[in-house]
N, C-alpha and C positions, 0 to 999 in steps of 0.2 A: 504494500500500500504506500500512498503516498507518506505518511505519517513519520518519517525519519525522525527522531532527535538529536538536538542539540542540544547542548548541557547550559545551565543559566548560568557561566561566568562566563561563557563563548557568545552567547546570548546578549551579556552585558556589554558585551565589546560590539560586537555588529550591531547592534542598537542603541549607540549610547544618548541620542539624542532623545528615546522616550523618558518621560516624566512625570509618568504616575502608576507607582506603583501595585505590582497585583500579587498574591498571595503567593504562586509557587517563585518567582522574583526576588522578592526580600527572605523567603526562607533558606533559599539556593547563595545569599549572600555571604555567609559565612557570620563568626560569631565578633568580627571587630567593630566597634564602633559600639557594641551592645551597651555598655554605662551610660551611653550618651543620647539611648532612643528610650522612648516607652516599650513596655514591655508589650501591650499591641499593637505593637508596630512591626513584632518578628515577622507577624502575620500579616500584615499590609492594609491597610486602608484606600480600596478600590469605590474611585468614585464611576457611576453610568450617567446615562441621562436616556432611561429606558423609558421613565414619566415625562420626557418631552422637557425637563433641568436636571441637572446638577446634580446628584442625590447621593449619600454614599450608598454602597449596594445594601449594605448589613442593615439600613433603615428601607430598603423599598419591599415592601407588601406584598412579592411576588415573585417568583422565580426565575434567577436570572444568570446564566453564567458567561462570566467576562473573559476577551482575552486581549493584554495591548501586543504594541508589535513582540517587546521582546518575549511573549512568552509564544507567539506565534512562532517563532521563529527561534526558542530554547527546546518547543516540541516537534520542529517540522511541520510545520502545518501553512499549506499553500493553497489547500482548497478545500470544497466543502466534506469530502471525505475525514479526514484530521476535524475538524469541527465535529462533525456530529459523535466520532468516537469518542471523542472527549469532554461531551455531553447528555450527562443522564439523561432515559426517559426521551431519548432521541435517534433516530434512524436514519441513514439516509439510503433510500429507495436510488442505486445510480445504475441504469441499465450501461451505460458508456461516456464517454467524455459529452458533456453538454448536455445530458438525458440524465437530469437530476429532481427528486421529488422527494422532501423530507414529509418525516412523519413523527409528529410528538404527540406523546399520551398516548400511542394506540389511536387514535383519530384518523383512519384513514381506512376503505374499504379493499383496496390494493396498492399495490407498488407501483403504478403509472399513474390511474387521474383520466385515461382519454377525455376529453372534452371537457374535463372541469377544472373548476379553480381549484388550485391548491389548498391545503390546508395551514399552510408555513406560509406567511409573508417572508418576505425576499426583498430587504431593502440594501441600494450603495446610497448613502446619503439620503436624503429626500425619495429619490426614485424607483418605486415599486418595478423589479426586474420577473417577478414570478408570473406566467401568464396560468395554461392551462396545461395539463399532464402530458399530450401528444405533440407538444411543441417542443424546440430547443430551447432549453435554458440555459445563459450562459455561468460558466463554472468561472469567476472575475478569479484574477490575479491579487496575492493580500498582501505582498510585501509592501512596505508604509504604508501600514494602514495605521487609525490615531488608537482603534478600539473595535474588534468584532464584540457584539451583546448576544445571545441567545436567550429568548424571551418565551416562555413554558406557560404554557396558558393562554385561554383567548385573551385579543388583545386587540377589540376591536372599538374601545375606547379612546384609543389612540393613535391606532394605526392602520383602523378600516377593515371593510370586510372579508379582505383574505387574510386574515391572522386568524381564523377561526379557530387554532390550534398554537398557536404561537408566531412570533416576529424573531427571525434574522437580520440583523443590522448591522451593514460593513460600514463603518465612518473613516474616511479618509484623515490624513492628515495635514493640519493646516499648514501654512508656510511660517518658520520663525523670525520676526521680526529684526531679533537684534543680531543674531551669530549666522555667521556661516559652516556651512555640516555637511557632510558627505559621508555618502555610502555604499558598498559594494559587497556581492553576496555570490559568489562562482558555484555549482552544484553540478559534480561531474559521478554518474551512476552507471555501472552494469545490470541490466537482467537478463537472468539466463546468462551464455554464452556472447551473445552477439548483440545485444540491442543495448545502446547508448542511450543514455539520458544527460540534455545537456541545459542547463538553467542557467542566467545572467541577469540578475537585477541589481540595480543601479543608482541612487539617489543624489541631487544635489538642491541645497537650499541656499539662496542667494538674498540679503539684504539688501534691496538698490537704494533705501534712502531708511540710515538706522531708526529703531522705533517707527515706522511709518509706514513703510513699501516693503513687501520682498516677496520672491517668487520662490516655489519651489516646482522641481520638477523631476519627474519619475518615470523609466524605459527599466521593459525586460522584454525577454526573450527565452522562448521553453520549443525548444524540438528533444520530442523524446520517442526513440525509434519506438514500435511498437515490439509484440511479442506474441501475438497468433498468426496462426497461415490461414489464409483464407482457401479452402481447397477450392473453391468456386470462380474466383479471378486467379489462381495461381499464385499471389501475390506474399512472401515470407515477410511476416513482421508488419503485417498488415496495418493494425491500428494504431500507427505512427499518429504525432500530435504535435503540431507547430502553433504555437503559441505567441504572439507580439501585440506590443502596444505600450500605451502610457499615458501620465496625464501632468498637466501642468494647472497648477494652481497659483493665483495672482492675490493677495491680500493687502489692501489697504485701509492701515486706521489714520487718521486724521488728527482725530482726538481721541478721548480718552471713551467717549460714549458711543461715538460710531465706527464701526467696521464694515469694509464691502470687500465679499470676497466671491474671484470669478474661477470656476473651473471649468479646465477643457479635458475629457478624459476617452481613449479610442482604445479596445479591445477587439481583436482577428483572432478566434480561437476557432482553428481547424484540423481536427481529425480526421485523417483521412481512410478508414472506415469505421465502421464498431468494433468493441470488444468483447461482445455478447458470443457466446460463443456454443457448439452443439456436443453434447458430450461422447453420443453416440461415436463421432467420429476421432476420437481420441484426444489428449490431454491436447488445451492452446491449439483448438483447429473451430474453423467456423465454415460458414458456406453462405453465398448470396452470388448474384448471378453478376454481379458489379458493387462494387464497395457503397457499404450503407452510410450515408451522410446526415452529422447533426452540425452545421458547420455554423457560427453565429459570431454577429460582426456586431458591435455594441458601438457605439457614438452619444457623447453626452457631454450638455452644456447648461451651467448651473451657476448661477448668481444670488448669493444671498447677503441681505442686508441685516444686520444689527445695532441695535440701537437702545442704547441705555438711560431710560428715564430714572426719576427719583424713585424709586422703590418698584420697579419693575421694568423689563427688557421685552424689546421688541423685535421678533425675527421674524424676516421674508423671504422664502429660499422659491426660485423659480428654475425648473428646470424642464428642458426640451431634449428627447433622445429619439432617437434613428435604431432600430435593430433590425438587421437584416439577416433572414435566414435559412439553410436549406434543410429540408427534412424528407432524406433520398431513401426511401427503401423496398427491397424485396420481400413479396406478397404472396410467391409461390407458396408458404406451406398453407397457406389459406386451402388450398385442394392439393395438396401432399406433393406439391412441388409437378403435379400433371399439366402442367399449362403456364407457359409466361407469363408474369402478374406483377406490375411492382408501379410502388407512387414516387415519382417526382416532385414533392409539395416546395412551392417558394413562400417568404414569410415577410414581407414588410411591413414594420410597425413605426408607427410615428407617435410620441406620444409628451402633450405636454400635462406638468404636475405643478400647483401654487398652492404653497400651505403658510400662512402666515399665524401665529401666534405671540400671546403675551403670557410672559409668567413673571408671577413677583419675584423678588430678591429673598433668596433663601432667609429662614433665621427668626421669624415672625410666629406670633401666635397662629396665622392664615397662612397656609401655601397655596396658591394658588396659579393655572393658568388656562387659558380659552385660547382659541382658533378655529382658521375655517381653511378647509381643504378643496381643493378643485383639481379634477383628472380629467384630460381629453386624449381620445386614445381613438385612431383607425388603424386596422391590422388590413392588410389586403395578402389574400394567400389565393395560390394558383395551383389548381390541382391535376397535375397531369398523369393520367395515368397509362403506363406503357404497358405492351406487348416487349417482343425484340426482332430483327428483324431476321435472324437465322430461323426462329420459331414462324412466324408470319411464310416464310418461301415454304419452309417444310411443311405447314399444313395447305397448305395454299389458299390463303386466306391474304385478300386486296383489297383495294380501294380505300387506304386508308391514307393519308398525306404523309404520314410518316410511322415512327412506333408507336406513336400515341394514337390508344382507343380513344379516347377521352381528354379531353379539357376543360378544364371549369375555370371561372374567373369569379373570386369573389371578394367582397370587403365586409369589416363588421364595425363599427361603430360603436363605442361605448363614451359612457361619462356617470363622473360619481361626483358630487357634489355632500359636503359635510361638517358640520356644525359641532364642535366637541369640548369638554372644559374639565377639570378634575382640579379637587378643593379637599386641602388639609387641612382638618383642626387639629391644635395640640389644646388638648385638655390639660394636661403637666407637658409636664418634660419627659415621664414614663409612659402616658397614653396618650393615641392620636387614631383620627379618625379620618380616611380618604373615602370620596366619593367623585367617579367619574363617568360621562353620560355620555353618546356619541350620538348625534342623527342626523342620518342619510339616506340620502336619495341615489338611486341607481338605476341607470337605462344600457341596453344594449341591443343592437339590433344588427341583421345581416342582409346582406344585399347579391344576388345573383348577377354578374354581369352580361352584357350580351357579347357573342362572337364565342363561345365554348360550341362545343358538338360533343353529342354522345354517340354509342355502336352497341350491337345487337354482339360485341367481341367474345364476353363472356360464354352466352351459350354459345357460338357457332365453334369458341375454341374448345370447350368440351364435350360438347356433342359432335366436333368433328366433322362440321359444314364449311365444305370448302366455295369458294368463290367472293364475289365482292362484297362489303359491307356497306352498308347505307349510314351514311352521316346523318343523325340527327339534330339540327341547331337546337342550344340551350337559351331560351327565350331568358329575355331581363326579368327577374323576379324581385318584391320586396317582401322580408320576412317579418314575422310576427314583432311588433318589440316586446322586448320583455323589459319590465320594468320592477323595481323593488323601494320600497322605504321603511326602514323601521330603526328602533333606537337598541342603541347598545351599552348595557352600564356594568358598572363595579363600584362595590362599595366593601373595605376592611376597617379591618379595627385593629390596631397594633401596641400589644404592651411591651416597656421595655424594663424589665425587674433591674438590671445591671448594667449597664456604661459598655461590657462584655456581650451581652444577651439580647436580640428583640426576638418578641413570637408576631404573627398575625393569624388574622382569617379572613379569607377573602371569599367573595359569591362574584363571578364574571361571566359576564356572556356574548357570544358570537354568531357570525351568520354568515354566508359566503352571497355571490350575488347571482340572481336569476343566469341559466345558462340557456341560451339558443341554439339549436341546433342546426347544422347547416344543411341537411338534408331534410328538412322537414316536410312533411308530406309527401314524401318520396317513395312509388312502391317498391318490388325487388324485382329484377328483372332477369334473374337468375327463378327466382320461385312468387308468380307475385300473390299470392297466398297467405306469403310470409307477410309478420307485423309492416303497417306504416309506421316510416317514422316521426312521432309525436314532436310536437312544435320544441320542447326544452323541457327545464327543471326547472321549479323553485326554489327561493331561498333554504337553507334549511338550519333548522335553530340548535345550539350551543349551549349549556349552563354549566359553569363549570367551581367544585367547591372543594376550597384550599385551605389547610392551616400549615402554618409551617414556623419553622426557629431558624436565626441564624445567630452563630455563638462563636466565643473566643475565650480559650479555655487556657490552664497550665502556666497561665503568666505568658501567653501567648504564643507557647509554642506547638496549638494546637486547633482548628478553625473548624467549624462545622456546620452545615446548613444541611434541613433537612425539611424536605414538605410532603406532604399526604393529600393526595384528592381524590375528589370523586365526580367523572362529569357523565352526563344526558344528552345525550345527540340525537335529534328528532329531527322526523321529514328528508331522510337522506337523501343526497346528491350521489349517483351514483354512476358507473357508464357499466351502460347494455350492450350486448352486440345481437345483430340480425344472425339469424344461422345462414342462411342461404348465400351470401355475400359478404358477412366478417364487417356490413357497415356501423360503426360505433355512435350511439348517441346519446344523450344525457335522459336521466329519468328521477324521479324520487321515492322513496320507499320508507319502513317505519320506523325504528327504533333503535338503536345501543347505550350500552353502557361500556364504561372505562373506570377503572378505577386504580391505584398503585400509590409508589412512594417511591421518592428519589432523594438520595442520599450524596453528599457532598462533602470531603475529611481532605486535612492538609494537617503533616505533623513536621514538627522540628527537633526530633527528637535530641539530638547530639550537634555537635558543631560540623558541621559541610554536609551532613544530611539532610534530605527531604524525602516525606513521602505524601504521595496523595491518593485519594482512592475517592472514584465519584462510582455509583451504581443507581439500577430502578430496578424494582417488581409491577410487573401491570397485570390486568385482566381485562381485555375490552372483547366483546361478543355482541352478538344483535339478539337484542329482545323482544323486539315486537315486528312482524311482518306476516302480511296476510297472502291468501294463496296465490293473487293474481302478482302479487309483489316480489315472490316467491319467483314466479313463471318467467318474469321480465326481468331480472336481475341474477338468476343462478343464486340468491342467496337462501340459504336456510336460518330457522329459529336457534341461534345457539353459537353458528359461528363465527370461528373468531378473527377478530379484524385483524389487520395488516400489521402486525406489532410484535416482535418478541417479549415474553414472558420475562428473562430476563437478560440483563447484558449491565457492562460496567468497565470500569478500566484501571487499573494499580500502576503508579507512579513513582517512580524511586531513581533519588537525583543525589550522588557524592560527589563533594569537589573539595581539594585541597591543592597544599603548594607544592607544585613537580618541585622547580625551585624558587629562588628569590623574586624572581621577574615572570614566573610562568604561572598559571594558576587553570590544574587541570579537574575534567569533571566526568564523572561517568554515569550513564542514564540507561535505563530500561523501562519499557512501559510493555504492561500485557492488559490484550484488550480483548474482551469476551462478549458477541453476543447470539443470543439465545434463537432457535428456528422459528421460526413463522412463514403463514401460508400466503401466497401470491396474489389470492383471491378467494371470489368465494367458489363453494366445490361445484355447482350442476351448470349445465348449461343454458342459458339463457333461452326460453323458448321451451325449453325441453326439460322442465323441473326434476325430473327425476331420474334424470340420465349424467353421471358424475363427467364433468367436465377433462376431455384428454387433457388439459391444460394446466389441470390444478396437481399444484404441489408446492411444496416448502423449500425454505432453503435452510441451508444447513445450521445446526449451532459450531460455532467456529472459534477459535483464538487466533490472535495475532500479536506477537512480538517481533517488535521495535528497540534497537540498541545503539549507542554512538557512543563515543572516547573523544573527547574536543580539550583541546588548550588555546587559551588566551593568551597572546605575550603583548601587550601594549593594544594599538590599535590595531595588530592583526588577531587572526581567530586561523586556528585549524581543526577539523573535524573529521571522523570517518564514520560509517555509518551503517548500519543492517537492517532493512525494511523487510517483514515477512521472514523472519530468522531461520523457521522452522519448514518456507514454502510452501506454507497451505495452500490450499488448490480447493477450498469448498465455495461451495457454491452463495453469492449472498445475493444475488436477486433471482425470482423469476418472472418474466414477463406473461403475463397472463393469457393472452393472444396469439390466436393459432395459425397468424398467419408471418409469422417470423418463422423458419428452420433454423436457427442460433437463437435460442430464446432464455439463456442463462449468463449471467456475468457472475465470475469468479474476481479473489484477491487479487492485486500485480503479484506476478512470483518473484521469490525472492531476490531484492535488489538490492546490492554493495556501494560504494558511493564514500566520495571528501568532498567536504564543502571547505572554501575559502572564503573569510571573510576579511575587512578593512571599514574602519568608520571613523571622521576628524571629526 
């Protein structure tokens, strides 16, 4: 896996420019300086700004785990793989690079999502990146970043209605005013035998005018051969991934109360096939008739203003982003691979986001702040769907302009529009009481364009009808809108017995937004017998109920956080698929429960030691679903959602002095999680017929080890991802019309990293 470590004195040198400290950081520090710090401080005081300010974590009402750059980059962690392992109570669903779908709490009914929102919000700054489950999501690059947050629970108080289940939030970082800093980070790996991994990120931050002006600016660069053969293209080491980009950030304060800061930020993350792979055909071997593409081009530009009145701050963040993207794949085992079948989807998204908010200045008997949010978002996607044309001569099948049976043109239209505020009372200094309320409005709608044509391709290629086909033109359609509004609140209560200790208990709630379907009203033209497809899904509601502690124990060489809930998820959002033709679309159905606890430890037992240990237990299954609900979704009364039972991660970090001038560290993390099923078991349409598709993926461990020394401002590292080379299986793709329909660990890969930072 991606997940290498680097030990936090190596850590401390290639990052030395972060400046707020996080718990595995100061513990990894060594015991100098101790007389001269508090004794909570072994353990660090990590401030977020998960409530939209400032907050330290050990006071916010909810569950939240932090990482700044240096611990990104003390654990290896460059993408969202490294993230969710090192996050209780969290999953991440990654069929291949860019084909990423987390899942917290057990909140999700499988490991893809076709056609629906997510359940994770997915923010870089301001700007919601998560769309729906069968699109490319881009996997962002995290070197400088200022703070990734993982936010556990809905959080749709503050962050809208795809955090149904929780909020990811990468924050960049801003530029420093008064010094000049630089940094560089070289990351050279083996896997297997023959496939290089080659990584270059690069930082510089420039003052042009001290205290007032300065830019900073950030370029990497990731080609990492791949490491399956595709026996279908012939191609060794297929799912190669090149990776560039960067961003430049411009900050200007003035004075002491206003800030304006502008970002330019461009991500090319392209894999050049999947890594989903068929087992049948032995260890790192896949099949597709042409390399499957999730290729996804990010462009984003962001302006925000700040502005400091007497007892309260004002921020306006506007940001406008371009993603561009292809979602290329083979369809064959839809009919066992009897007939050439595969989608060519393109994906243009244009989308502007304005949230402006006020929040008081911390420290008051009132915390408080309000805003209002605005999202305008057109996706235009093209859906071509091929034939090949060695297949086309051999059955003798014409008349068509090229391999494409089909072409569709289509665009969808959305906008959220949102009103939200959340208010602290401190009753003392021990109790306090938050309450936060969100309401919104939601529209989305789809449009058919004209100049597509359909074919009669399907049956004439299975039944084996040779001669011409007749274009059908696709008449200009508009689709249903679907529309949503409703409010979303939280309200806890938090006591704090000790200066060490707060508990809370929170009640939150969520709701994702009406989905439309793009085929709606569509018969099948393979079987037309078979279901029409139904215009969309509605909303579907969230309640979610938290108590939890976060503690500082031993004279602080000891931290603990730990929460319990229990949530309800009614009216599920769900995707169906048609049997007759594999076409997928949104539906809703009755009921689940989730319920678990996740557990959070960081110890300092001894001087250069660290250990940390986060885990979860869950249960989430569906409880209420009626027969027809039943019929249209494959799901049954009982089972259980897309989540392992259990998983967790053990952390253990020693560092001392090689010598005078060296200070080396050694790290191992083991990472455990638990099997869960892909989906649900029967086939949609066919309630009682156990779906070929369904199955589990494995329960698995993963260790991770490095040996890093610091000598001034250089760093050296070596490193062992996958120690042991597992080879289990952690997704399965639920859909029968992939022949690679399983993604495995990377095997094991070796690797030095070099670093430098002034």
């Amino acid at each position: 896996m991606k997940a290498g470590l680097l030990a936090s004195a190596c850590a401390v040198a290639l990052v030395a420019f972060s400046t707020t400290p996080t718990l595995a950081q100061v513990a990894g520090a060594g015991e100098q300086g101790r007389g001269d710090r508090k004794d909570a401080e072994l353990v660090g005081e990590v401030v977020v700004t998960a409530t939209r300010r400032p907050e330290k974590l050990q006071d916010v009402p909810l569950s939240v785990t932090a990482f700044d750059q240096k611990e990104l980059t003390a654990k290896g962690i460059v993408g969202y793989e490294g993230l969710a392992r090192q996050t209780p109570g969290v999953v991440l669903n990654r069929a291949t690079a860019n084909f990423n779908n987390f899942t917290a709490r057990g909140i999700a009914t499988n490991g893809y999502g076709a056609n629906l929102q997510s359940t994770v919000a997915v923010y870089i700054d301001e700007l919601p990146i998560s769309t729906i489950g069968n699109t490319t999501v881009l996997d962002p690059n995290l070197f400088d970043v200022e703070r990734v947050e993982f936010l556990r629970g809905p959080q749709g108080t503050l962050f809208g209605s795809g955090s149904l289940s929780g909020a990811l939030r990468i924050l960049t970082k801003a530029p420093n005013l008064s010094s000049r800093e630089g940094a560089a980070l070289v990351d050279y790996g083996l896997t297997g035998s023959d496939s290089l991994r080659q990584r270059y990120n690069g930082m510089l931050n420039l003052p042009i005018v001290e205290d007032k002006l300065a830019l900073r600016v950030v370029g990497f660069y990731r080609h990492e051969e791949g490491y399956l053969d595709n026996v279908g293209t012939g191609v060794h080491n297929s799912n190669t991934l090149v990776d560039w980009g960067g961003r430049a950030n411009l900050l200007w304060k003035p004075n002491e109360r206003l800030s304006v800061k502008a970002l330019f930020s461009y991500e090319d993350s392209n894999p050049k096939d999947s890594s989903m792979i068929s087992p049948a055909l032995g260890r790192e071997k896949r099949i597709s008739d042409r390399p499957d593409l999730f290729v996804g081009k990010l462009r984003t530009h962001n302006l925000t203003i700040d502005y400091q009145f007497d007892g309260a701050r004002l921020t306006s963040s506007s940001t406008y982003s371009k993603f561009d993207q292809k979602f290329f794949v083979d369809l064959a085992g839809t009919f066992g691979g009897a007939i050439a079948f595969a989608l060519d989807a393109g994906g243009f998204q244009k989308t502007f986001v304005e949230e402006a908010r006020l929040a008081s200045d911390p420290g008051g008997k009132v915390d408080w702040v309000v805003g209002g949010f605005y999202l305008d978002r057109r996706l235009d996607v093209d859906y071509f769907y091929r034939s090949n044309p060695a297949f086309l001569a051999a059955r003798g099948i014409t008349g068509l302009p090229d391999e494409y049976y089909q072409r569709q043109y289509t665009h969808f239209l959305s906008h959220e529009k949102a009103a939200f505020g959340q208010l602290t009372y401190h009753f003392t200094d021990k109790v306090w009481a938050t309450g936060g309320v969100r309401y919104g409005k939601v529209d989305s709608q789809g449009f058919t364009e004209a100049g597509g044509y359909n074919s009669a391709y399907l049956t004439n290629a299975l039944l084996g009808i040779r001669g011409p086909l007749a274009l059908i033109p696709i008449a200009a359609a508009t689709g249903v809108k679907a529309t949503g509004s409703k409010p979303s609140f939280k309200v806890s209560l938090s006591y704090k017995p000790s200066s060490t200790l707060t508990t809370y208990a929170t009640v939150s709630t969520g709701f994702r937004t009406p989905v439309v379907n793009a085929f709606a009203g569509r018969p099948s033209l393979v079987n037309p017998s078979d279901l029409v497809i139904p215009n969309g899904a509605s909303s579907d509601d969230l309640v979610n109920y938290e108590v939890g502690a976060k503690g500082r124990f031993l004279n602080g060489r000891l931290a603990a956080n730990v929460a319990v809930y229990l949530i309800d998820w009614s009216n599920i959002q769900v995707q169906a698929n048609r049997v007759s033709d594999s076409v997928q679309f949104a539906t809703n159905i009755g009921a689940a429960r989730s319920n678990g606890i996740e557990l959070e430890l960081l110890a300092y037992p001894t001087k250069g030691l660290t250990v940390g240990l986060n885990g979860s237990l869950n249960d989430a299954k569906v409880t209420e679903l009626s027969p027809a609900e039943a019929a249209i979704s494959g799901a049954v009364l009982g089972a259980r959602l897309a989540s392992p039972k259990v998983q967790g991660s053990l952390f253990v970090n020693y560092g001392w002095d090689l010598t005078p001038k060296a200070k080396a560290n050694l790290s191992v993390v083991l990472q455990h999680v638990g099997s869960y099923p892909g989906s649900f078991p029967h086939v949609p349409g066919q309630p009682t017929v156990t779906s070929a598709t369904y199955g589990f993926t494995d329960s698995y461990q993963n260790v991770n080890a490095t040996f890093a020394v610091a000598m001034g401002q250089t760093t050296f590292g070596a490193y062992v991802e996958n120690l042991f080379d597992d080879h289990s299986i952690t997704y399965v793709h639920p859909e029968a019309f992939l022949a690679s329909r399983f993604a495995t660990m990377r095997p094991r890969t070796a690797g030095v990293r070099l670093g430098y930072a002034f």
